[in-house]
mmCIF file of the N, C-alpha and C atoms, coordinates in Angstrom:
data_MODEL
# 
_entry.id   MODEL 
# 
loop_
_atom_site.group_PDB 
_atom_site.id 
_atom_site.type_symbol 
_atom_site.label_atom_id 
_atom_site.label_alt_id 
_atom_site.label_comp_id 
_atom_site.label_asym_id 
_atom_site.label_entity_id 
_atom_site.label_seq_id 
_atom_site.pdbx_PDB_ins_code 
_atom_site.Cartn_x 
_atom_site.Cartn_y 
_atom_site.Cartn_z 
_atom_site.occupancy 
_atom_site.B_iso_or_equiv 
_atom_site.pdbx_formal_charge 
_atom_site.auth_seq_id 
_atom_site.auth_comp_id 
_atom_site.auth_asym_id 
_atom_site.auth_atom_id 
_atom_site.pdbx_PDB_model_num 
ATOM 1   N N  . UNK A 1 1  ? 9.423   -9.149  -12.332 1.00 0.00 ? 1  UNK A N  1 
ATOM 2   C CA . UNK A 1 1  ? 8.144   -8.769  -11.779 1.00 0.00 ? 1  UNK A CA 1 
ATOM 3   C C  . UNK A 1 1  ? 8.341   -8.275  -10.348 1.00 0.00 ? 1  UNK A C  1 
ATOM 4   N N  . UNK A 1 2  ? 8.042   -7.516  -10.174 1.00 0.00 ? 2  UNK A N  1 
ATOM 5   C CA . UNK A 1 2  ? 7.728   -6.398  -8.733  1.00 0.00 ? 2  UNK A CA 1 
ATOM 6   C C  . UNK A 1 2  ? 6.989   -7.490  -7.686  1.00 0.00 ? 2  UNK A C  1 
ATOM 7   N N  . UNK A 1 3  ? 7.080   -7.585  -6.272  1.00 0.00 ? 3  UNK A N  1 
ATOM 8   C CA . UNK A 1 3  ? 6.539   -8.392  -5.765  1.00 0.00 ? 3  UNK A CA 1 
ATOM 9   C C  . UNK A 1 3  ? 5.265   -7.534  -5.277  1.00 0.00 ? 3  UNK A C  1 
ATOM 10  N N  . UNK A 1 4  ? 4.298   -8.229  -4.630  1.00 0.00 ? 4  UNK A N  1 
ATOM 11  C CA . UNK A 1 4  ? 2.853   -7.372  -4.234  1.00 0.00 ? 4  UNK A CA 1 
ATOM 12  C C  . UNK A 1 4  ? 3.265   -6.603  -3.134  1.00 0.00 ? 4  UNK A C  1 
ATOM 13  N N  . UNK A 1 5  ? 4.097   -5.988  -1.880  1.00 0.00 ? 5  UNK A N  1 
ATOM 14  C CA . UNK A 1 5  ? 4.216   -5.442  -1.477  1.00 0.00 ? 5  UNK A CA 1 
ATOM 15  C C  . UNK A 1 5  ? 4.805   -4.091  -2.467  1.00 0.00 ? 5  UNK A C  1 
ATOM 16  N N  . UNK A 1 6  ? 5.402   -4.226  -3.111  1.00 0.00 ? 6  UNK A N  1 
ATOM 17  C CA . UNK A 1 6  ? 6.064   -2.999  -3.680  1.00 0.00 ? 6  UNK A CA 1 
ATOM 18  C C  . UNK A 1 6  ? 4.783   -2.528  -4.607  1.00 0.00 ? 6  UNK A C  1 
ATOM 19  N N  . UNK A 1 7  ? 4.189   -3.248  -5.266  1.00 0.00 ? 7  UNK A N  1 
ATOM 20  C CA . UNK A 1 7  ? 2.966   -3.193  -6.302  1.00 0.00 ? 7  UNK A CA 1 
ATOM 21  C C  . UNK A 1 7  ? 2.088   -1.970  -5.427  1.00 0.00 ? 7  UNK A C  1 
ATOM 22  N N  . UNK A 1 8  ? 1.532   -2.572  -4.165  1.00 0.00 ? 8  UNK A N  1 
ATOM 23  C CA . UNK A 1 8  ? 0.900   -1.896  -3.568  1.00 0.00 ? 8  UNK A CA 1 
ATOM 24  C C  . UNK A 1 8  ? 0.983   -0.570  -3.326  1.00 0.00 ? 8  UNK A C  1 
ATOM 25  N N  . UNK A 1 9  ? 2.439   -0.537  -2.606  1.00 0.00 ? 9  UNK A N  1 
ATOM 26  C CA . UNK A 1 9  ? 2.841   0.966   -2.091  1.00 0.00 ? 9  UNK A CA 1 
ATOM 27  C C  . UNK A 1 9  ? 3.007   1.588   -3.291  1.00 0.00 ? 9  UNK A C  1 
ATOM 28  N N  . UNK A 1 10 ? 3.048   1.187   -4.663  1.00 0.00 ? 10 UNK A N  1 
ATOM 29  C CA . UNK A 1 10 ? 2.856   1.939   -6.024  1.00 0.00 ? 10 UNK A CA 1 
ATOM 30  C C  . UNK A 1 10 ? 1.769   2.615   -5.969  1.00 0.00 ? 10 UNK A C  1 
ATOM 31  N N  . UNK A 1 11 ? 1.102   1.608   -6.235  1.00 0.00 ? 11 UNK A N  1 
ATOM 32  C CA . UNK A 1 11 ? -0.577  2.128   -6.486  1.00 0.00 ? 11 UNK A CA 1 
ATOM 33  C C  . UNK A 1 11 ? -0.786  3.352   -5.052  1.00 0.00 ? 11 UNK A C  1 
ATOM 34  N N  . UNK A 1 12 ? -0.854  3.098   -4.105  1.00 0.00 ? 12 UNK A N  1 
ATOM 35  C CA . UNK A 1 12 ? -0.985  3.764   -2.998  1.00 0.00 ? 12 UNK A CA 1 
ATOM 36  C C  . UNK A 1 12 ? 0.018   5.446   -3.336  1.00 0.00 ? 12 UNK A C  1 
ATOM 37  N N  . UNK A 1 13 ? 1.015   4.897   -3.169  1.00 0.00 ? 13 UNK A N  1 
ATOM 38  C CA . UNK A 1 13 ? 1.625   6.636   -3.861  1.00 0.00 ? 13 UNK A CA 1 
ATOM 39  C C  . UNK A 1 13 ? 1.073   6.934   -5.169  1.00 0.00 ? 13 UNK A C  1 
ATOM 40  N N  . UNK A 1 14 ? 0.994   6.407   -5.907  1.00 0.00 ? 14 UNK A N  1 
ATOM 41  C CA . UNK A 1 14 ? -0.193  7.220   -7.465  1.00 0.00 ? 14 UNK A CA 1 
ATOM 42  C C  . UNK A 1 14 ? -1.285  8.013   -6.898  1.00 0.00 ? 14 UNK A C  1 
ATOM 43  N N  . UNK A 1 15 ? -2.078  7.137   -6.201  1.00 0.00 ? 15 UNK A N  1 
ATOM 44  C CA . UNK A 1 15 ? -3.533  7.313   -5.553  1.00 0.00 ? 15 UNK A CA 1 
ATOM 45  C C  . UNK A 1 15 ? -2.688  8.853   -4.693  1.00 0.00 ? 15 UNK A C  1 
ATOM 46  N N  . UNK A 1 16 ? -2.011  8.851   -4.231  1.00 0.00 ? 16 UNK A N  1 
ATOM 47  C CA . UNK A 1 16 ? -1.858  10.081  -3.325  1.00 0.00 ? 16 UNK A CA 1 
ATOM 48  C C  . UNK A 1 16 ? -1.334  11.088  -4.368  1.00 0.00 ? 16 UNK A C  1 
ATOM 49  N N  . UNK A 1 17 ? -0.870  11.186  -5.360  1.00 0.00 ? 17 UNK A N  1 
ATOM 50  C CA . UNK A 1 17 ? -0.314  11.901  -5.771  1.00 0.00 ? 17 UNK A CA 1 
ATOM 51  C C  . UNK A 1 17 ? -1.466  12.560  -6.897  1.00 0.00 ? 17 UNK A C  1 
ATOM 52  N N  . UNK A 1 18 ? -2.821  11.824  -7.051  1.00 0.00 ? 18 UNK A N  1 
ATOM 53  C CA . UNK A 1 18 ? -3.605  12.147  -7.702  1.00 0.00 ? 18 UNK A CA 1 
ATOM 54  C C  . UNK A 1 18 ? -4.524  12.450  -7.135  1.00 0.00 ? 18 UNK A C  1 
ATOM 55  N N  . UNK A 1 19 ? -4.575  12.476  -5.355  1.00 0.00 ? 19 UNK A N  1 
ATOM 56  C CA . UNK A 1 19 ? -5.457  13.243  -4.699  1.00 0.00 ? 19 UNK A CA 1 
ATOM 57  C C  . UNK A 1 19 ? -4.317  14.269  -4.065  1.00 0.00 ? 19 UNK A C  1 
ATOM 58  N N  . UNK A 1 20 ? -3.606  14.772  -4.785  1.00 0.00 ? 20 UNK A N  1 
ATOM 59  C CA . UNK A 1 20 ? -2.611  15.761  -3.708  1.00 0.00 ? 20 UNK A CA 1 
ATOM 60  C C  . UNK A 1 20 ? -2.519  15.162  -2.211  1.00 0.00 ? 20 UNK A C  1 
ATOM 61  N N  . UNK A 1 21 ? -2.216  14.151  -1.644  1.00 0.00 ? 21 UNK A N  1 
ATOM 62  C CA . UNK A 1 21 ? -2.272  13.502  -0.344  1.00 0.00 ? 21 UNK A CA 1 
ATOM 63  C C  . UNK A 1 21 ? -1.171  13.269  -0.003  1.00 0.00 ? 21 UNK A C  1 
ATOM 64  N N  . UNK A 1 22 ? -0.347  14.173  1.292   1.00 0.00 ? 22 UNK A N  1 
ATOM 65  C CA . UNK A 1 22 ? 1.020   14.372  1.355   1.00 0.00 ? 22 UNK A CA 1 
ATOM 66  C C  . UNK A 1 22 ? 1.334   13.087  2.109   1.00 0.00 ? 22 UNK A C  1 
ATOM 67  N N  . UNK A 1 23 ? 2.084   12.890  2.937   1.00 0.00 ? 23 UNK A N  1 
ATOM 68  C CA . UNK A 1 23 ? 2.875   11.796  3.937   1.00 0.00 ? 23 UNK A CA 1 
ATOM 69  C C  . UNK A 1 23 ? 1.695   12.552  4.507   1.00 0.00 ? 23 UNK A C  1 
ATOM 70  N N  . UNK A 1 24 ? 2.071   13.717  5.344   1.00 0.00 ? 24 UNK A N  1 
ATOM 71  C CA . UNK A 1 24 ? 1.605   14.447  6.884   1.00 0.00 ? 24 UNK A CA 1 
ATOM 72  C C  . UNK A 1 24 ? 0.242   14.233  6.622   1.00 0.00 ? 24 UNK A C  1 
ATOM 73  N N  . UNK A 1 25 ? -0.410  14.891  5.417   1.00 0.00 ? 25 UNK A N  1 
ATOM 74  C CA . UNK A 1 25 ? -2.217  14.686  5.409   1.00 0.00 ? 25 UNK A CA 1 
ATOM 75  C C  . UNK A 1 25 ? -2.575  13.043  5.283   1.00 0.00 ? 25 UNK A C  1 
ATOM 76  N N  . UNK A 1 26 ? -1.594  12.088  4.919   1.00 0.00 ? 26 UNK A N  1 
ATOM 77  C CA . UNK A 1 26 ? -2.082  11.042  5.345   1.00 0.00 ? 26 UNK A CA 1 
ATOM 78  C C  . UNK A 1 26 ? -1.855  10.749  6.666   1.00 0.00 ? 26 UNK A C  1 
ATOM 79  N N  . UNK A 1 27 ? -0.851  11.256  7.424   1.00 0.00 ? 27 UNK A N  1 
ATOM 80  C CA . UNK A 1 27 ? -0.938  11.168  8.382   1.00 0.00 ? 27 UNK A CA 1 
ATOM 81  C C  . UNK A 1 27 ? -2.090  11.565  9.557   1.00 0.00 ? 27 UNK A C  1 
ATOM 82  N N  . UNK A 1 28 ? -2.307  12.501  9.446   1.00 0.00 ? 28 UNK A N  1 
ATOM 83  C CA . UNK A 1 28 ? -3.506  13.099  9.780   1.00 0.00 ? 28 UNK A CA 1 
ATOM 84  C C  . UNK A 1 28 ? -4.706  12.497  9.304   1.00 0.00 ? 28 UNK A C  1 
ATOM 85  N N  . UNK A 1 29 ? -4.871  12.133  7.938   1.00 0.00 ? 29 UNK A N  1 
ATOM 86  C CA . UNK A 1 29 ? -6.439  11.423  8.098   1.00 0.00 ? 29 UNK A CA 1 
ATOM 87  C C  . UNK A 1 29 ? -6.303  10.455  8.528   1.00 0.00 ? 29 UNK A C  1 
ATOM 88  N N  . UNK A 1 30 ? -5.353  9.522   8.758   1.00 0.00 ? 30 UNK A N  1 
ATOM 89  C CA . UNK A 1 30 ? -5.627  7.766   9.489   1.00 0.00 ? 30 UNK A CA 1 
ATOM 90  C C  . UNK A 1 30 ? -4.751  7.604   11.133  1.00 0.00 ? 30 UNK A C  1 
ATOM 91  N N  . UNK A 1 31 ? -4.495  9.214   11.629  1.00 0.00 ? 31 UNK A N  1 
ATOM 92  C CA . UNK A 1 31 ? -4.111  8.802   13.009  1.00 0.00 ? 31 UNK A CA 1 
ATOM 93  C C  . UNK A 1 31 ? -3.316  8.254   13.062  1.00 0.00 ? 31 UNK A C  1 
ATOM 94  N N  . UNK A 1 32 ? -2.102  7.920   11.927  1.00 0.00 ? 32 UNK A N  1 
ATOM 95  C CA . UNK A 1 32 ? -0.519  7.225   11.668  1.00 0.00 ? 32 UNK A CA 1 
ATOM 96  C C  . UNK A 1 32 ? 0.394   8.235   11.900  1.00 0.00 ? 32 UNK A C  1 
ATOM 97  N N  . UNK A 1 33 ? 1.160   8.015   12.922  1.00 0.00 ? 33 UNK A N  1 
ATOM 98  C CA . UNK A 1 33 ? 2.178   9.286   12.744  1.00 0.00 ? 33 UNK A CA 1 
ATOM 99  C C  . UNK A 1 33 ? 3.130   9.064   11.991  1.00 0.00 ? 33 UNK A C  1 
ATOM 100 N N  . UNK A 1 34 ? 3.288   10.581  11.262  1.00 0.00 ? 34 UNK A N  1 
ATOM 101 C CA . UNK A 1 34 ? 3.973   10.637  10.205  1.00 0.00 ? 34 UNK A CA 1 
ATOM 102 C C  . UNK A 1 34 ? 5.482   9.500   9.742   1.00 0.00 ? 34 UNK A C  1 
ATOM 103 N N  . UNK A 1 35 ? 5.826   9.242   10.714  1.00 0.00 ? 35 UNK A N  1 
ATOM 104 C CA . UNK A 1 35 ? 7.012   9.050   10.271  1.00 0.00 ? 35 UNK A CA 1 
ATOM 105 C C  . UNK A 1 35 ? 7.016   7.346   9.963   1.00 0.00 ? 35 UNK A C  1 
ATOM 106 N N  . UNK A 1 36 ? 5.608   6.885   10.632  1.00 0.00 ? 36 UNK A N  1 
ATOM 107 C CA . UNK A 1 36 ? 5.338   5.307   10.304  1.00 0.00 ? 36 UNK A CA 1 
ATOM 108 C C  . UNK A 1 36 ? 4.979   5.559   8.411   1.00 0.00 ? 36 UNK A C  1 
ATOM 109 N N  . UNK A 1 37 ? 4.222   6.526   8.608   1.00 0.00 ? 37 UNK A N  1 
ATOM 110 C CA . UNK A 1 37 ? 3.897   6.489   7.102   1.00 0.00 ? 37 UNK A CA 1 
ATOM 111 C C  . UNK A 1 37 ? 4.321   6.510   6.121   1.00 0.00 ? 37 UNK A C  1 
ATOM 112 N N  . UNK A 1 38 ? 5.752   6.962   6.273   1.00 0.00 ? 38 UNK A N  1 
ATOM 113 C CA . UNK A 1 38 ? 6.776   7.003   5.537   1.00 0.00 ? 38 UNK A CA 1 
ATOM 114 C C  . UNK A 1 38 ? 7.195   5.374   5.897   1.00 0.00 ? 38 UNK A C  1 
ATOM 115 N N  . UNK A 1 39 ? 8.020   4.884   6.790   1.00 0.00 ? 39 UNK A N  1 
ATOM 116 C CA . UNK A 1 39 ? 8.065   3.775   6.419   1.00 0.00 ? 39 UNK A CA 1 
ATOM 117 C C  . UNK A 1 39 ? 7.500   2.860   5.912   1.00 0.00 ? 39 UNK A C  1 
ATOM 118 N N  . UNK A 1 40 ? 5.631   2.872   6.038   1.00 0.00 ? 40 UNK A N  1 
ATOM 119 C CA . UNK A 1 40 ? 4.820   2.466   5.673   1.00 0.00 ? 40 UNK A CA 1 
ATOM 120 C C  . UNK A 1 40 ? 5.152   1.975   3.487   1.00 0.00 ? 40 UNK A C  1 
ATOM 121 N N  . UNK A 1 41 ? 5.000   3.721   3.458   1.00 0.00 ? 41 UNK A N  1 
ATOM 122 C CA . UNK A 1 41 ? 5.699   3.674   1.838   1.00 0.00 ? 41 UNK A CA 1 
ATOM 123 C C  . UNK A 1 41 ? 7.032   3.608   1.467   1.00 0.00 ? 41 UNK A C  1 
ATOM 124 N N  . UNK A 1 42 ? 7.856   3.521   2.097   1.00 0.00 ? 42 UNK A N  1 
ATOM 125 C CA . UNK A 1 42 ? 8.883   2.713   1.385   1.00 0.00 ? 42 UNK A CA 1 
ATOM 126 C C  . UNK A 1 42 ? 9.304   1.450   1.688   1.00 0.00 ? 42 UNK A C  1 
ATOM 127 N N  . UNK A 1 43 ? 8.291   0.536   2.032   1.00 0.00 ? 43 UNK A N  1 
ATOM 128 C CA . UNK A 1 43 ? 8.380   -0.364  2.326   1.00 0.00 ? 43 UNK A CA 1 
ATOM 129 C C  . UNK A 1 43 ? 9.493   -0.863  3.837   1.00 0.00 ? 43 UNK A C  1 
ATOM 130 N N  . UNK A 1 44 ? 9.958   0.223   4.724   1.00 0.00 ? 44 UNK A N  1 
ATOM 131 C CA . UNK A 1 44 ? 10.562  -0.608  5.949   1.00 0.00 ? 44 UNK A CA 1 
ATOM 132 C C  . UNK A 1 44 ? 9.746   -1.132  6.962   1.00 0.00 ? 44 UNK A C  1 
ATOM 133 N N  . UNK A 1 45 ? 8.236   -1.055  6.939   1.00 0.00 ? 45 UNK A N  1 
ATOM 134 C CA . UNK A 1 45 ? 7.747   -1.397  7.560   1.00 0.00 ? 45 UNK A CA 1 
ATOM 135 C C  . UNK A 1 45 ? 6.129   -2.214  6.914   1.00 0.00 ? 45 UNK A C  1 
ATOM 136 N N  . UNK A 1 46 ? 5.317   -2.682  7.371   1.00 0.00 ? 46 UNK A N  1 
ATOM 137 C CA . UNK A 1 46 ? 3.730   -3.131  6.908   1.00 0.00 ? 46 UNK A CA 1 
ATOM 138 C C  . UNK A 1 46 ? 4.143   -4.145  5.737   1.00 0.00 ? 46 UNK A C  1 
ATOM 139 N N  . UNK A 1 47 ? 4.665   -4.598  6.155   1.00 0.00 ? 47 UNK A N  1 
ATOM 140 C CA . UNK A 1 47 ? 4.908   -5.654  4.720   1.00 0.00 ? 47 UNK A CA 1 
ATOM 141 C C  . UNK A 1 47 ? 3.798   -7.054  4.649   1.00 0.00 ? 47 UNK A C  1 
ATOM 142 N N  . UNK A 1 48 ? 3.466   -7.179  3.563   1.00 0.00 ? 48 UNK A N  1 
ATOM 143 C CA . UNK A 1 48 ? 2.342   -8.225  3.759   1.00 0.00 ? 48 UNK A CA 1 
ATOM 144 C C  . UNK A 1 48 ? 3.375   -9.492  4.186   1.00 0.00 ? 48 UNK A C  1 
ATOM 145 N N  . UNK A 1 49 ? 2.894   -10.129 4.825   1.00 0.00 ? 49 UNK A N  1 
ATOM 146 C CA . UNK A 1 49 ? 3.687   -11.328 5.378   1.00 0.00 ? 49 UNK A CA 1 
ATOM 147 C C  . UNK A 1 49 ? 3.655   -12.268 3.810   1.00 0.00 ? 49 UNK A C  1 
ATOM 148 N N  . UNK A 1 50 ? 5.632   -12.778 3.863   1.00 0.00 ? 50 UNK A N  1 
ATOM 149 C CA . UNK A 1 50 ? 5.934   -13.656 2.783   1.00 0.00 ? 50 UNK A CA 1 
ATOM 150 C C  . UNK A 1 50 ? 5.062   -15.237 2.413   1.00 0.00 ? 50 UNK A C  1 
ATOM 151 N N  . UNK A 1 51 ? 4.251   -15.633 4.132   1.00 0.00 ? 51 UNK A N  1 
ATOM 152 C CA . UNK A 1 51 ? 3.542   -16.712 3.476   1.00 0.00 ? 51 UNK A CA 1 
ATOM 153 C C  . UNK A 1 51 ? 2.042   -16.458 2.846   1.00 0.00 ? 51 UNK A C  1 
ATOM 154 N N  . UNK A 1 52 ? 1.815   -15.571 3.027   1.00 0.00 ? 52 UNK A N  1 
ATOM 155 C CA . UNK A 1 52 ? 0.444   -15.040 2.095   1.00 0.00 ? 52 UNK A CA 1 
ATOM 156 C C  . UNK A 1 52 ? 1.061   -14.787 0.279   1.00 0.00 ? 52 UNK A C  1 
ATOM 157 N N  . UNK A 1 53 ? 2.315   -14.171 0.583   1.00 0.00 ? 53 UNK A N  1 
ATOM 158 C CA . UNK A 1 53 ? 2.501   -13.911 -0.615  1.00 0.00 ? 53 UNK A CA 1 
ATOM 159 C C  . UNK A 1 53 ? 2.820   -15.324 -1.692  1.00 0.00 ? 53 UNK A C  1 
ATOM 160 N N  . UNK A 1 54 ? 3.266   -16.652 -0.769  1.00 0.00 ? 54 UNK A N  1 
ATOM 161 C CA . UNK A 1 54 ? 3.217   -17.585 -1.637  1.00 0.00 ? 54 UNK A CA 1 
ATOM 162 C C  . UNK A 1 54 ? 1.957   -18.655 -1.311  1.00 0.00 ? 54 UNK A C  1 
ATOM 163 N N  . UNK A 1 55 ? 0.827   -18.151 -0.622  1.00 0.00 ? 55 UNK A N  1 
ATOM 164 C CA . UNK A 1 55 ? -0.606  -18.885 -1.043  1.00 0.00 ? 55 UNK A CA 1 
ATOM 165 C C  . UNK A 1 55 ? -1.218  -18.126 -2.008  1.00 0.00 ? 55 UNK A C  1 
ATOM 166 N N  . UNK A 1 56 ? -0.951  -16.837 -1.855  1.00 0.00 ? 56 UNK A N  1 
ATOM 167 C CA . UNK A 1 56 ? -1.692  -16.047 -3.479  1.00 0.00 ? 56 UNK A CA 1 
ATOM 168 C C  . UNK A 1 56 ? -0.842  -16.781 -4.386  1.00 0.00 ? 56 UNK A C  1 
ATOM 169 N N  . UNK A 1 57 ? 0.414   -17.524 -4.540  1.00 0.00 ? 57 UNK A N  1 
ATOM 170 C CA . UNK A 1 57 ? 1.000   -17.458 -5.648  1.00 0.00 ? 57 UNK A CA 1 
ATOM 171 C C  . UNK A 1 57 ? 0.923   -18.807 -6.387  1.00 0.00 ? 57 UNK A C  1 
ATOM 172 N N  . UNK A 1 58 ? 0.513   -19.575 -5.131  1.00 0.00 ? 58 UNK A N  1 
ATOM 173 C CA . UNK A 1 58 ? 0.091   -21.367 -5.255  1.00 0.00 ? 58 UNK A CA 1 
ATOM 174 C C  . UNK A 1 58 ? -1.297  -20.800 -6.131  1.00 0.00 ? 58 UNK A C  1 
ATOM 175 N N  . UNK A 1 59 ? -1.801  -20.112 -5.522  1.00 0.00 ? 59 UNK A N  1 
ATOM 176 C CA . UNK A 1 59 ? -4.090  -20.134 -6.154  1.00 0.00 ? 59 UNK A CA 1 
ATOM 177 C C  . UNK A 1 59 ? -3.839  -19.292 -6.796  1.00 0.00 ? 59 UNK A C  1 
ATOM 178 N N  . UNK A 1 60 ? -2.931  -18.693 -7.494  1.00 0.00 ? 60 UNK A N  1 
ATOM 179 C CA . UNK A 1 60 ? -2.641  -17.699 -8.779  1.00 0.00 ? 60 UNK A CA 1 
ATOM 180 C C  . UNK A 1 60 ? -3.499  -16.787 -8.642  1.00 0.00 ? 60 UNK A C  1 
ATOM 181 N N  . UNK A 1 61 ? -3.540  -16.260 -7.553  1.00 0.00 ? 61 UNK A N  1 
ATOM 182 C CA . UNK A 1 61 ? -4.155  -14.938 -7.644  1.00 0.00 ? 61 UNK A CA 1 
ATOM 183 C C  . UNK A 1 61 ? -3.204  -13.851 -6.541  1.00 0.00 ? 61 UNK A C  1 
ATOM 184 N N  . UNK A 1 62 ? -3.680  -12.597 -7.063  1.00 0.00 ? 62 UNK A N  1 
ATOM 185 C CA . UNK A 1 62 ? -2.874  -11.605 -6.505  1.00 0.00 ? 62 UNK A CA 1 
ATOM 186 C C  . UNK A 1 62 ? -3.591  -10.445 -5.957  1.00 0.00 ? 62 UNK A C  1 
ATOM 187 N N  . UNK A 1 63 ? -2.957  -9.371  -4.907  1.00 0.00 ? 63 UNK A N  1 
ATOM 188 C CA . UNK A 1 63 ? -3.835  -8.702  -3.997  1.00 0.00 ? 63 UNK A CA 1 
ATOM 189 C C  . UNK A 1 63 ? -3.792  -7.459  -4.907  1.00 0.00 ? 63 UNK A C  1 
ATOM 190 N N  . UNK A 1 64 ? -4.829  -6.732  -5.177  1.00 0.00 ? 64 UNK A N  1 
ATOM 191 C CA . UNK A 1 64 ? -4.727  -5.701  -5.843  1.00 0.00 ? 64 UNK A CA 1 
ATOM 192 C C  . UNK A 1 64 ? -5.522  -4.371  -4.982  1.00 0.00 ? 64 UNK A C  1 
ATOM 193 N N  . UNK A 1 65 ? -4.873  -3.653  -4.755  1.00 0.00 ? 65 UNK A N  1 
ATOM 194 C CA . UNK A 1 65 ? -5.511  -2.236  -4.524  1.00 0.00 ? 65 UNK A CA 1 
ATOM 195 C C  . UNK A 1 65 ? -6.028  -0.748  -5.998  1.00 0.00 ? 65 UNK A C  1 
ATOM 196 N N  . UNK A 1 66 ? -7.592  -1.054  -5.862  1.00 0.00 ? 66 UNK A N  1 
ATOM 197 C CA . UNK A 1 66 ? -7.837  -0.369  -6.692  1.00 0.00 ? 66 UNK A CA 1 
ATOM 198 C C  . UNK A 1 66 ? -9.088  0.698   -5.893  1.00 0.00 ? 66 UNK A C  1 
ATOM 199 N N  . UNK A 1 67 ? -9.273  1.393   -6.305  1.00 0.00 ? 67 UNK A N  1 
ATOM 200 C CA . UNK A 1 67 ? -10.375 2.450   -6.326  1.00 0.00 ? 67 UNK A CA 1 
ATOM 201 C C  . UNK A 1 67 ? -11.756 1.900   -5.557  1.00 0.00 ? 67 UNK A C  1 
ATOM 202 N N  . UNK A 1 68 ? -12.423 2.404   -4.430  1.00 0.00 ? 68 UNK A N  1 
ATOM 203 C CA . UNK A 1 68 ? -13.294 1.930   -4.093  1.00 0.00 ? 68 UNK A CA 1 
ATOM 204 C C  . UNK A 1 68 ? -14.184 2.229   -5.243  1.00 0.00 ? 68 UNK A C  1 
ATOM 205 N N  . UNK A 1 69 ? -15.732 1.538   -5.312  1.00 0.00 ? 69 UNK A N  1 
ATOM 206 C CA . UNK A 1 69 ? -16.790 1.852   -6.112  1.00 0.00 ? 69 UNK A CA 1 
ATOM 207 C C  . UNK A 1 69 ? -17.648 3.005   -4.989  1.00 0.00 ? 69 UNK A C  1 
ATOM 208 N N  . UNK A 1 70 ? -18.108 3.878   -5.667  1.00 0.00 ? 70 UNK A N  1 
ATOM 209 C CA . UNK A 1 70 ? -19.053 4.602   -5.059  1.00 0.00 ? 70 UNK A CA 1 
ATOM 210 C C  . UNK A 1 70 ? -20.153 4.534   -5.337  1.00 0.00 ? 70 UNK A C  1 
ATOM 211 N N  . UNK A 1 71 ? -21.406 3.869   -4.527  1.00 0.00 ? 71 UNK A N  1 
ATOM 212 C CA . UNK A 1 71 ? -22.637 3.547   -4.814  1.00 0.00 ? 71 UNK A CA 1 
ATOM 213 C C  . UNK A 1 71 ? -23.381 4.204   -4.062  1.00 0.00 ? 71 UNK A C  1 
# 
């Protein structure tokens, strides 16, 4: 099993790749310069901290990034 940091930056590159959303245009829409953003997605950097990852894992639940709702 994939741990939730890697899970994430999955979903997150899908999501970009299904809005055509490059590194640079994410860079540009969130004011990240480019080259964090890249580390961002391959995980050398933003990592959810390891003790969150074992209180989600004690209360069996897990962080999921999905699709906002539009209301």
């Amino acid at each position: 099993m994939k741990g939730m940091n890697e899970q994430v930056r999955q979903i997150v590159r899908s999501r970009m790749k299904e809005q055509s959303v490059t590194h640079e245009k994410l860079a540009d829409l969130t004011g990240i310069q480019r080259p964090n953003v890249t580390r961002l997605l391959t995980g050398q950097s933003g990592a959810i901290p390891e003790n969150w990852q074992k209180v989600l894992d004690v209360l069996g639940l897990e962080l999921v990034a999905q699709p906002k709702r539009e209301d």
